[in-house]
C-alpha positions as CSV (number, residue, x, y, z in Angstrom):
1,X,-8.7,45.9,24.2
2,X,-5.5,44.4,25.7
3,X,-3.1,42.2,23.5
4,X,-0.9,39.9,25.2
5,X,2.8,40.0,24.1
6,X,3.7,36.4,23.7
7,X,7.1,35.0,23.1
8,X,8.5,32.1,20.7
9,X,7.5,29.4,22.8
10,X,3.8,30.6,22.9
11,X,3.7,31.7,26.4
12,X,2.8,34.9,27.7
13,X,6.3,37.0,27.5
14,X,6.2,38.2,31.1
15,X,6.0,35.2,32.2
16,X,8.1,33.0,29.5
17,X,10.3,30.2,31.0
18,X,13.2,29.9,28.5
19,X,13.6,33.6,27.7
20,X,14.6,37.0,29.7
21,X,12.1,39.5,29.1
22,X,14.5,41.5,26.9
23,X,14.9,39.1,24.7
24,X,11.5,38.7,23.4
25,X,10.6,40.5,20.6
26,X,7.2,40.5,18.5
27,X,7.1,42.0,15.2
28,X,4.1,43.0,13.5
29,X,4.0,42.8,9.8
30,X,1.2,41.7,7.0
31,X,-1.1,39.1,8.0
32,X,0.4,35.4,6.0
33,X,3.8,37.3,6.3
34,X,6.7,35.0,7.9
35,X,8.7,37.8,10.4
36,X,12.0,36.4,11.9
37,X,12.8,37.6,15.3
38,X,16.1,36.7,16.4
39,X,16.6,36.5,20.0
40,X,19.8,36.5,22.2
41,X,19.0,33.3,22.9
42,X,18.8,30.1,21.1
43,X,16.3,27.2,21.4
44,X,16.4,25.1,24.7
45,X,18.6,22.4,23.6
46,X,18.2,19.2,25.7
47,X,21.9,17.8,27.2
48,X,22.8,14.6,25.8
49,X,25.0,12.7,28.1
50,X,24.1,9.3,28.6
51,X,21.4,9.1,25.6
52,X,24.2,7.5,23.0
53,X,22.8,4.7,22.4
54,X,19.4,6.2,21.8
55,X,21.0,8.8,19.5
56,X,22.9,6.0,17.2
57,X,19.1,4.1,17.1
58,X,17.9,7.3,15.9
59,X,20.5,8.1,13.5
60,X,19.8,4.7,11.9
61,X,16.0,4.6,12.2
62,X,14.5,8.3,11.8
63,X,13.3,10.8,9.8
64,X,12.9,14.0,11.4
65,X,10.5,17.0,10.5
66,X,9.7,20.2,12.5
67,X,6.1,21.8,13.2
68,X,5.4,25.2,14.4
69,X,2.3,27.1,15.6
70,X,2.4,30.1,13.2
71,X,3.8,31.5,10.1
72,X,6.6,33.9,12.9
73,X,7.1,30.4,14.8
74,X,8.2,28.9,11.8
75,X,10.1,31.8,10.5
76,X,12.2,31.9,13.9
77,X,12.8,27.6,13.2
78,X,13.7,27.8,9.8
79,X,16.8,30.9,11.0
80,X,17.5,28.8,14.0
81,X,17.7,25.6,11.6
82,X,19.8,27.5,9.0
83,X,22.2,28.6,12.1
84,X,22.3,25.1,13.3
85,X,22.8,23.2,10.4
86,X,24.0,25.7,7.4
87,X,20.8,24.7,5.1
88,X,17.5,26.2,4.7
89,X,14.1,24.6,5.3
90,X,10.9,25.3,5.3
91,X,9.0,24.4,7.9
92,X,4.6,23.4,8.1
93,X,2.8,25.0,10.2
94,X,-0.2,23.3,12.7
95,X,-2.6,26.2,14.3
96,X,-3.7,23.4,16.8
97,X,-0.2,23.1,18.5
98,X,1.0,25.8,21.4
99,X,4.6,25.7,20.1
100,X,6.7,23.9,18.1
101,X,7.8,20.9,18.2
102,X,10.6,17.9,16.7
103,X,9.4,15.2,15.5
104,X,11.2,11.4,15.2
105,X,9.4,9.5,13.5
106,X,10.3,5.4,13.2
107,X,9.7,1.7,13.3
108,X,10.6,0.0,16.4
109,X,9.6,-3.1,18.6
110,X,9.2,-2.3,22.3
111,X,12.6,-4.8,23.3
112,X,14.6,-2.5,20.9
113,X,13.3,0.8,22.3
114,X,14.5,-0.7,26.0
115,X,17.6,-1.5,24.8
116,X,18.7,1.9,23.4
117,X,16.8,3.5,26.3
118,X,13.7,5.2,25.0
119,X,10.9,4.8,27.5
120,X,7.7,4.2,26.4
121,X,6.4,7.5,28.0
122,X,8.5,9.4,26.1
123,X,7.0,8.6,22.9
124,X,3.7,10.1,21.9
125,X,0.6,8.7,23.2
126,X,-0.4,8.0,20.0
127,X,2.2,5.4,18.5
128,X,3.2,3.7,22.0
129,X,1.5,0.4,21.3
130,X,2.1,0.7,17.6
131,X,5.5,-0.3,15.9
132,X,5.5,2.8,14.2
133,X,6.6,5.3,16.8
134,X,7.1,9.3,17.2
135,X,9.7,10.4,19.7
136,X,8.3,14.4,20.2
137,X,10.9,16.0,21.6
138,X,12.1,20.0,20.8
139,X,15.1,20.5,22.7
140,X,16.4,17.0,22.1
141,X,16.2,17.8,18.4
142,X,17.9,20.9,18.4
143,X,20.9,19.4,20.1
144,X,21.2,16.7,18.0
145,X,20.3,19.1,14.9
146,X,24.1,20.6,16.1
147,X,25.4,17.0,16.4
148,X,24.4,16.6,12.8
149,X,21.0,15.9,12.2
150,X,19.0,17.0,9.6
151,X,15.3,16.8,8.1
152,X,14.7,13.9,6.7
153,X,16.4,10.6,6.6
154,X,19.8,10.5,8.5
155,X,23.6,10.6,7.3
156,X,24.8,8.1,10.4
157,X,28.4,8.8,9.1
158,X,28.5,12.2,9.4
159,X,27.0,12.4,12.7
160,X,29.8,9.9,13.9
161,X,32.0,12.4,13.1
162,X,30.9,14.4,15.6
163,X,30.3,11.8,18.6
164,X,33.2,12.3,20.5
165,X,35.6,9.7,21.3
166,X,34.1,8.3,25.2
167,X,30.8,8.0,23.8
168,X,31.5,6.2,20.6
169,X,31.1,2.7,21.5
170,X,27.7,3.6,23.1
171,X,26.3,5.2,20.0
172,X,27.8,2.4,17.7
173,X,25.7,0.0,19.6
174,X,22.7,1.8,19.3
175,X,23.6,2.2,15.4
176,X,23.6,-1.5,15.1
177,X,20.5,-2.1,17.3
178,X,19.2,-0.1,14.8
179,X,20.2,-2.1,11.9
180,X,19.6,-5.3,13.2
181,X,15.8,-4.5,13.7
């Protein structure tokens, strides 16, 4: 019987869309047992230009938690996470999903989400006629995990810090959207 080597994202390796095909690695170890596998590459990260406003909302308004498909998914989020960020996590693990994903979750009317610029397709399907909304969005959250994010509620000052100066005003303004609602 033929096993398919598949890479981090959950796609077959030959065939993977964010990785060259020497970069994936599978390790095989004890069934239960988290294996990291670090590749040459990173995570996609999602470029942020233009999303200020959305990013000062969320700073304000979310918590954030990652979910990965398996026990070596998870392994390979918590590393990238501890790169990223400097701390260690541990992250749950859902057998139902095909990858992993990161999760914003928060309450928001629909006149707020237009005004920092979060359509209502790009929440899930699932909370976009509900106030209480999920943004599900991977590569967004590893950028902004770099920006200063972490799991969990946010520190808005310390990711100002990091907002550099032309895009200031725009993610103060989505700060205080967030506040005011």
């Amino acid at each position: 019987m033929d096993i398919e080597t598949r890479c981090k994202h959950g796609m077959i390796a030959v065939s993977c869309a964010f990785e060259s095909p020497a970069a994936i690695t599978q390790s095989v170890g004890q069934a239960g047992q988290r294996r990291v596998s670090r590749p040459s590459r990173q995570f996609q990260k999602l470029n942020v230009a233009g999303m200020w406003s959305m990013i000062g909302f969320l700073a304000v308004k979310a918590s954030v938690s990652i979910t990965a498909r398996d026990e070596v998914q998870a392994g390979e989020c918590e590393a990238e996470y501890a790169a990223a960020t400097g701390e260690t996590i541990e992250v749950d693990v859902n057998l139902t999903k095909w990858g992993h994903s990161v999760e914003f979750r928060f309450g928001a009317l629909d006149f707020d989400l237009a005004r920092v610029g979060i359509s209502p397709e790009g929440l899930s399907a699932s909370t976009r006629t509900t106030h209480d909304r999920m943004l599900n969005n991977a590569a967004l959250g590893w950028a902004l995990f770099a920006l200063g994010f972490r799991i969990g509620r946010q520190d808005v000052e310390r990711i100002r810090l990091n907002v550099r100066l032309p895009a200031l005003a725009a993610f103060d303004r989505g700060v205080g959207i967030g506040r005011q609602s």
